[in-house]
TORRO-61070 format. One record per residue: residue in three letters; x, y, z of N, C-alpha, C, O in turn. Coordinates in Angstrom, 1 decimal, m for minus. Layout:
! residues N
+------+--------+--------+--------+--------+--------+--------+--------+--------+--------+--------+--------+--------+
| type |    n_x |    n_y |    n_z |   ca_x |   ca_y |   ca_z |    c_x |    c_y |    c_z |    o_x |    o_y |    o_z |
+------+--------+--------+--------+--------+--------+--------+--------+--------+--------+--------+--------+--------+
|  ala |      X |      Y |      Z |      X |      Y |      Z |      X |      Y |      Z |      X |      Y |      Z |
...
+------+--------+--------+--------+--------+--------+--------+--------+--------+--------+--------+--------+--------+
! end
This chain:
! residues 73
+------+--------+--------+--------+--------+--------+--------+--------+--------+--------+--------+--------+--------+
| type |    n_x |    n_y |    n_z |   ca_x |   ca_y |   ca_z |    c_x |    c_y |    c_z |    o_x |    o_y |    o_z |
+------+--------+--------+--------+--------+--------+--------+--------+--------+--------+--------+--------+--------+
|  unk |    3.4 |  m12.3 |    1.9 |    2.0 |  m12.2 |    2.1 |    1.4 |  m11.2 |    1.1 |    2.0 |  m10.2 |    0.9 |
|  unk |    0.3 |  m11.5 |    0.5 |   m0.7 |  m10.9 |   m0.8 |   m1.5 |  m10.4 |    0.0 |   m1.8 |  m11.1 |    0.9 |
|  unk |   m2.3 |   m8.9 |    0.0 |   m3.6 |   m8.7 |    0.1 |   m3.3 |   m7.5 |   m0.7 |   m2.2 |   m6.8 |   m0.9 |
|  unk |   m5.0 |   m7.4 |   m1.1 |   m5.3 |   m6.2 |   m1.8 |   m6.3 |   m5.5 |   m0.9 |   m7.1 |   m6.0 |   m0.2 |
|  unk |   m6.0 |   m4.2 |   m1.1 |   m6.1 |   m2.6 |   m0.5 |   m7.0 |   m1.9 |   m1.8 |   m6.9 |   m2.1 |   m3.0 |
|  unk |   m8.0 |   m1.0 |   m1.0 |   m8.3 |    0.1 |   m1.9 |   m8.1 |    1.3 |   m1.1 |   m8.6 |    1.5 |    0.1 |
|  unk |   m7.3 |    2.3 |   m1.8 |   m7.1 |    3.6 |   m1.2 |   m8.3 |    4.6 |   m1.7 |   m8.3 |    4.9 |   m2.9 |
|  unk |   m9.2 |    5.1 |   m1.1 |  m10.1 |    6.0 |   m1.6 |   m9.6 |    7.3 |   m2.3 |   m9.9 |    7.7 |   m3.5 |
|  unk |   m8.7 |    8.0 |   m1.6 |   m8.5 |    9.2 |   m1.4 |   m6.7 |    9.6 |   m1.3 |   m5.8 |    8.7 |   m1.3 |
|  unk |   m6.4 |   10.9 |   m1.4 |   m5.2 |   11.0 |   m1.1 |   m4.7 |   10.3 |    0.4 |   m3.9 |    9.5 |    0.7 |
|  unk |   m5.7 |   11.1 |    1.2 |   m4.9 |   11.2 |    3.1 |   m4.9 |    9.6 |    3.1 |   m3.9 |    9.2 |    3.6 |
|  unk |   m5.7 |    8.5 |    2.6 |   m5.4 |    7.4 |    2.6 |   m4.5 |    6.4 |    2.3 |   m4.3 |    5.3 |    2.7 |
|  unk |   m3.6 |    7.6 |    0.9 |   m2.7 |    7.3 |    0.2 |   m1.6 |    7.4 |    1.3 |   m0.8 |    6.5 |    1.7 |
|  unk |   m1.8 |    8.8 |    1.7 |   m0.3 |    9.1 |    2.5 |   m0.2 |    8.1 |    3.5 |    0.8 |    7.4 |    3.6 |
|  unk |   m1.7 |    7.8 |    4.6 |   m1.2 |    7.0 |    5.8 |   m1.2 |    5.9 |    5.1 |   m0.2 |    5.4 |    5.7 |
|  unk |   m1.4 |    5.1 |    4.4 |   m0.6 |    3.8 |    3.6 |    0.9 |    3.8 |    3.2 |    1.6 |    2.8 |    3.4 |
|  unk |    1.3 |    4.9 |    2.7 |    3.0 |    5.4 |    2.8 |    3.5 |    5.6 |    3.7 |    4.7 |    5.1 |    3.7 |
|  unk |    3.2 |    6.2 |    4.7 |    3.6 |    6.3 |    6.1 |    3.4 |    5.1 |    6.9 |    3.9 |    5.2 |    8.0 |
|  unk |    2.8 |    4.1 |    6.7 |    2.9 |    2.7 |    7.4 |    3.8 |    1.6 |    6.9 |    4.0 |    0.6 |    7.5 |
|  unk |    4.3 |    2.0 |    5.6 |    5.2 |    1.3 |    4.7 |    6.6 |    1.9 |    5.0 |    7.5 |    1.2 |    5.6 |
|  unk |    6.8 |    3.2 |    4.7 |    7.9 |    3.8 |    5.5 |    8.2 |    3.2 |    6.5 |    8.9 |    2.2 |    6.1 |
|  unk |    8.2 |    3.3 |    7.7 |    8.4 |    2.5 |    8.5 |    8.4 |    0.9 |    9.0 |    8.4 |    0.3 |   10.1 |
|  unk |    8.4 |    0.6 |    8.0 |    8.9 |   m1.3 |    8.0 |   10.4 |   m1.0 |    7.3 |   10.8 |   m0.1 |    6.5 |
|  unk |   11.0 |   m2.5 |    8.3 |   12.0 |   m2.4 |    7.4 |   12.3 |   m3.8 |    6.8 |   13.2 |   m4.6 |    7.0 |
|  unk |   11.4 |   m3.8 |    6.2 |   11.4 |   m4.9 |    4.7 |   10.8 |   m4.4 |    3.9 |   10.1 |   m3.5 |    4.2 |
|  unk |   10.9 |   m5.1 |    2.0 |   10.0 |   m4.1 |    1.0 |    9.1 |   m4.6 |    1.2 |    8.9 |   m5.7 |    1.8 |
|  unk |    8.0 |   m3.3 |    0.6 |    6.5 |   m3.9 |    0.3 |    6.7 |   m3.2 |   m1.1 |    7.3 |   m2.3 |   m1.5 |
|  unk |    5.7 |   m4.5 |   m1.7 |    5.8 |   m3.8 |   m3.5 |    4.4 |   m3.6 |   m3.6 |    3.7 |   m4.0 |   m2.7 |
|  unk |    3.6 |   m2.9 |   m4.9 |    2.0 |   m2.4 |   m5.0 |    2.2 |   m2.7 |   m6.4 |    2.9 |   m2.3 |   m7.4 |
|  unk |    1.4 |   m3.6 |   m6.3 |    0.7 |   m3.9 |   m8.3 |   m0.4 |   m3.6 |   m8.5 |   m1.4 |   m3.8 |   m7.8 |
|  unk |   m0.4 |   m3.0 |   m9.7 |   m1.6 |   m2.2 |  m10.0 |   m1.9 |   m2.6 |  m11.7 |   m1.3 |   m1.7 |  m12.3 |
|  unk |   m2.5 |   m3.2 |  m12.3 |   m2.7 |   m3.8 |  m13.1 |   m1.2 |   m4.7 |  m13.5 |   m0.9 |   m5.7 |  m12.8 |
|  unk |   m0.6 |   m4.3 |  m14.5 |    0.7 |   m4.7 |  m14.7 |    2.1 |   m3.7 |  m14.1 |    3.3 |   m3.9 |  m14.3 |
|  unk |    1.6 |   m2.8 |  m13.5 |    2.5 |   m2.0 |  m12.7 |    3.0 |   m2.2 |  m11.7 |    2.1 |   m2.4 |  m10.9 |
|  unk |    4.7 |   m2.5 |  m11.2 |    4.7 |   m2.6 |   m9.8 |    5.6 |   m1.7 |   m9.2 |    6.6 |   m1.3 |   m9.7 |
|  unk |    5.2 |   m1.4 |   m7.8 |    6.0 |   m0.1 |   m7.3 |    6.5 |   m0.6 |   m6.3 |    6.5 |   m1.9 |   m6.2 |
|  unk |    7.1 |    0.4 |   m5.4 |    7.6 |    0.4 |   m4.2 |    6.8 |    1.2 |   m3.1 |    7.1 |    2.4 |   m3.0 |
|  unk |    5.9 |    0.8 |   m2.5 |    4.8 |    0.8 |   m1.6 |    5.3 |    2.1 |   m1.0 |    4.5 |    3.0 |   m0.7 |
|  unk |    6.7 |    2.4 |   m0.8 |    7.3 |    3.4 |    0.2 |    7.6 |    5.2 |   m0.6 |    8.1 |    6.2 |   m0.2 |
|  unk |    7.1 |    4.7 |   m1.9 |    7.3 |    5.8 |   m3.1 |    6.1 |    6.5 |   m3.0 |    5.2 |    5.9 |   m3.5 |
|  unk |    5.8 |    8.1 |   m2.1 |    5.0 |    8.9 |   m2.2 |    4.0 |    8.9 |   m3.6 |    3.0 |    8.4 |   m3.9 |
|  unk |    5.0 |    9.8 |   m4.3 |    4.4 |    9.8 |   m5.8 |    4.0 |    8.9 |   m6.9 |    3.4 |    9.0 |   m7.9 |
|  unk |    4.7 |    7.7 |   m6.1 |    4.4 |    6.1 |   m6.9 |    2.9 |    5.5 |   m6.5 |    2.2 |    4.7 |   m7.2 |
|  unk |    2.5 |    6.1 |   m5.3 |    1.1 |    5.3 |   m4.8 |    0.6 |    6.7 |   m5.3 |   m0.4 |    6.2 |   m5.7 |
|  unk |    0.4 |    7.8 |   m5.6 |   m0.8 |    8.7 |   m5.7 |   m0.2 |    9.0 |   m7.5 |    0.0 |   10.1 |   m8.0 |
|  unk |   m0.1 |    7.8 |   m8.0 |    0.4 |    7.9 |   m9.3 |   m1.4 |    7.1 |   m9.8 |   m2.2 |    7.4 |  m10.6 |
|  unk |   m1.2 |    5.9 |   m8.9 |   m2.2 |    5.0 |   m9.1 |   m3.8 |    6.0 |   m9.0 |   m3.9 |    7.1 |   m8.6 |
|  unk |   m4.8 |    5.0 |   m9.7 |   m6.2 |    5.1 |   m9.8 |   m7.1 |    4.9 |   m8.4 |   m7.8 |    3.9 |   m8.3 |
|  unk |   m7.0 |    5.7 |   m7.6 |   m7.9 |    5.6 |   m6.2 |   m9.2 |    4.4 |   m6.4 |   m9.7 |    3.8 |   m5.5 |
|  unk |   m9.6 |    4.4 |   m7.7 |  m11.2 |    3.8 |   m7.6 |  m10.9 |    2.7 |   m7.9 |  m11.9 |    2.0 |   m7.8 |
|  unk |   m9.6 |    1.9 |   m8.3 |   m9.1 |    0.2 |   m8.6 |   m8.5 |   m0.3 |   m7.5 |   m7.7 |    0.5 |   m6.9 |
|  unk |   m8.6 |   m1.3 |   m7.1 |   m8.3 |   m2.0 |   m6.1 |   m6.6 |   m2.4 |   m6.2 |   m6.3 |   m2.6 |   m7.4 |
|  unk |   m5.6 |   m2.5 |   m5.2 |   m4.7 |   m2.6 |   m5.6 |   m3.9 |   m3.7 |   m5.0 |   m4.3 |   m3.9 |   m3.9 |
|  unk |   m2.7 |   m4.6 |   m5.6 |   m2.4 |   m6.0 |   m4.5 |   m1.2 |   m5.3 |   m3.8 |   m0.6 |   m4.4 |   m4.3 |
|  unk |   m1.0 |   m5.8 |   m2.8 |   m0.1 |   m5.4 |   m1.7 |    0.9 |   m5.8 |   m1.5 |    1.2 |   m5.2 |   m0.5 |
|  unk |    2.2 |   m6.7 |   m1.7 |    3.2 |   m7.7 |   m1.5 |    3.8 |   m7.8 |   m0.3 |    3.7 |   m6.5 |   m0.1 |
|  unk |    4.3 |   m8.3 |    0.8 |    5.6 |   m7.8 |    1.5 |    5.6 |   m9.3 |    2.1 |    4.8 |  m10.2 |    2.0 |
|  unk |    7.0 |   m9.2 |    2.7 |    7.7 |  m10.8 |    3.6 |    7.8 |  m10.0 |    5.1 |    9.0 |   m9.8 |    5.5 |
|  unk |    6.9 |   m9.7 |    5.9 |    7.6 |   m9.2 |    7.4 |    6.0 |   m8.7 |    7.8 |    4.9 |   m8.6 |    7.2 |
|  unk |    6.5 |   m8.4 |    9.4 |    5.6 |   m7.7 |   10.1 |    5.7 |   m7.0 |   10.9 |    6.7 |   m7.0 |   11.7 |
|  unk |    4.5 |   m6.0 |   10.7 |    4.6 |   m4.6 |   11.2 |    3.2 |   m4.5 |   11.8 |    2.3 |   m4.6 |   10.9 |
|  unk |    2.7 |   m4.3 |   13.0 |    1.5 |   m3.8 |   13.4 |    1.1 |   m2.6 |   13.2 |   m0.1 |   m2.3 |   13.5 |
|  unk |    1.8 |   m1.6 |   12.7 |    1.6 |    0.0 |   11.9 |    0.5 |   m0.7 |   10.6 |   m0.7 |   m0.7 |   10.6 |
|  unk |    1.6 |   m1.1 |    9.6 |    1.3 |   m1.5 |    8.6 |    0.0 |   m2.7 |    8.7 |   m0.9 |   m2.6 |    7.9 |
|  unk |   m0.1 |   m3.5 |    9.6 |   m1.5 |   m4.7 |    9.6 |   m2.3 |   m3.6 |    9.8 |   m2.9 |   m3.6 |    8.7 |
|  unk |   m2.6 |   m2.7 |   10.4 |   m3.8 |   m1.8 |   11.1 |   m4.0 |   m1.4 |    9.2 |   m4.6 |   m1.9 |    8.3 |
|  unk |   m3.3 |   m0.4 |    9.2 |   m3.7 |    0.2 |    7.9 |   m4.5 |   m0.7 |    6.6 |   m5.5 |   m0.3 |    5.9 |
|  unk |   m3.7 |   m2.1 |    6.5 |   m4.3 |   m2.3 |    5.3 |   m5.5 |   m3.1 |    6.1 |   m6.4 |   m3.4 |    5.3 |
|  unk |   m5.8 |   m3.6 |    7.4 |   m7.4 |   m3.7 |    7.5 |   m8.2 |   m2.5 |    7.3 |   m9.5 |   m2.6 |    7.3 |
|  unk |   m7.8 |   m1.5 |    7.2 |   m8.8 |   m0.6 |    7.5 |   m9.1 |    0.4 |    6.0 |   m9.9 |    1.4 |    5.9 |
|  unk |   m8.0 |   m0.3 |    4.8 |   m8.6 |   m0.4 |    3.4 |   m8.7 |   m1.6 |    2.5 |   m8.7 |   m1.6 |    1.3 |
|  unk |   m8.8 |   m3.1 |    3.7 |   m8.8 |   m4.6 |    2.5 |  m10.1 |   m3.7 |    2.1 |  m10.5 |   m2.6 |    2.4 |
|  unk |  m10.5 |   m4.9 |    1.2 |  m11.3 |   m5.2 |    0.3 |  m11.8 |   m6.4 |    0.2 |  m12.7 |   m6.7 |   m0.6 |
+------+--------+--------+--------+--------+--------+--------+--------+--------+--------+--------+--------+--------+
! end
């Protein structure tokens, strides 16, 4: 499943990491040609808060659904 997320800010950064943390399947973050590991602290607050970013993952987590409605785009 694809959606894209915008993180405004740090604290948004972290509870986006902290909802990824806890799944246990990957989620990956593409960011222009960049792709991370959704669960890498310093990998998401590496990224540009003001670009929209795509989300990857195969699984479900209601931690993680909440979060990214509450930064789709």
């Amino acid at each position: 499943m694809k959606t894209q997320i915008k993180l405004q800010d740090i604290d948004g950064a972290k509870e986006f990491v902290r909802a990824a943390v806890k799944c246990d399947f990957d989620i990956d973050v593409y960011y222009n040609r960049i792709a991370l590991d959704a669960k890498s602290v310093l990998g998401i607050l590496s990224l540009d808060p003001r670009h929209p970013i795509t989300v990857d993952f195969d699984g479900e987590n209601a931690g993680l659904n909440e979060v990214l409605e509450k930064y789709a785009i």
